[in-house]
N, C-alpha and C positions, 0 to 999 in steps of 0.2 A: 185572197181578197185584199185588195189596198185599201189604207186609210190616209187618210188627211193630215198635213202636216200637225197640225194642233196635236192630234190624237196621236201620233208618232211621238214627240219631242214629251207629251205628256208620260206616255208609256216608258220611254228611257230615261224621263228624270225620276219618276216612281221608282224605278229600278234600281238609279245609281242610288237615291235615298234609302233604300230598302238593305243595298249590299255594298256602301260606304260614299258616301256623299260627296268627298272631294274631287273634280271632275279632271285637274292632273291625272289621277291613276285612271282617268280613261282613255281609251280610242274609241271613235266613232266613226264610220266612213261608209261608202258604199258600192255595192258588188251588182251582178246581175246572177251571181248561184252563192249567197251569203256563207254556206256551209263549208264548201272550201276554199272560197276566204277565209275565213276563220280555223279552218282547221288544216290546211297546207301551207300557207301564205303566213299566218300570221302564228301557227303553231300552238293553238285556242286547243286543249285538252278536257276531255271529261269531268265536270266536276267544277271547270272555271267558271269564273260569270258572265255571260253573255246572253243577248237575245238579239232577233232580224224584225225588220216589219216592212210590208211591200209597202211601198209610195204609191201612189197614181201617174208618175213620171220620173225620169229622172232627172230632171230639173227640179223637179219637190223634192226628189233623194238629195242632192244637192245643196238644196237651202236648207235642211235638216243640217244636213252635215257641217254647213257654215254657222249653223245658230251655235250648237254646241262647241264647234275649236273657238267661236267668239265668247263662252264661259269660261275655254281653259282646258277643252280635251282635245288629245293630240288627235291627227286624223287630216286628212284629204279631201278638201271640200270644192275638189273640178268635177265637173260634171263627169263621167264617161258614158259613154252611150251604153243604153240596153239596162246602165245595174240600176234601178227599179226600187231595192232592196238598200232599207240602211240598219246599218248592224252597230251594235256598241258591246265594246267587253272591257273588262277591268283584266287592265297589265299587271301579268305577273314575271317573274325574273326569264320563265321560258318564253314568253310570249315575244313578237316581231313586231315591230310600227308596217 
């Protein structure tokens, strides 16, 4: 079920405040199958911090993605077709951009 940008950008800033607030040690970007993004692509392991949330498009995946690298987390804010999905995880030394 997609949510609205508000409600996305709310949810991942909850987050980043919850499990360290400075938005450096994030990436934030977007997929169309979040999970292996996260866990092939960017080598996201059990136990790290991350979370997905489906957009309503992705052009809204998108603007999400652009709000947050305009805070200060690294990450990808082109559009690609079809990823729907934006994901944010805290980098750690194994992790990939």
């Amino acid at each position: 079920m997609s949510k609205s940008k508000a409600e996305i950008r709310n949810d991942i800033e909850d987050f980043i405040a919850r499990h360290g607030g400075k938005y450096k040690e994030w990436f934030v970007g977007t997929a169309a199958d979040p999970k292996s993004q996260l866990f092939k692509t960017h080598g996201f392991k059990a136990g790290d911090k991350g979370l997905y949330r489906q957009a309503g498009s992705e052009i809204q995946a998108g603007e999400v993605v652009e709000y947050f690298t305009e805070l200060g987390t690294h990450g990808n804010n082109t559009v690609i077709r079809d990823a729907d999905y934006v994901y944010a995880y805290k980098r750690a030394g194994h992790t990939k951009p």
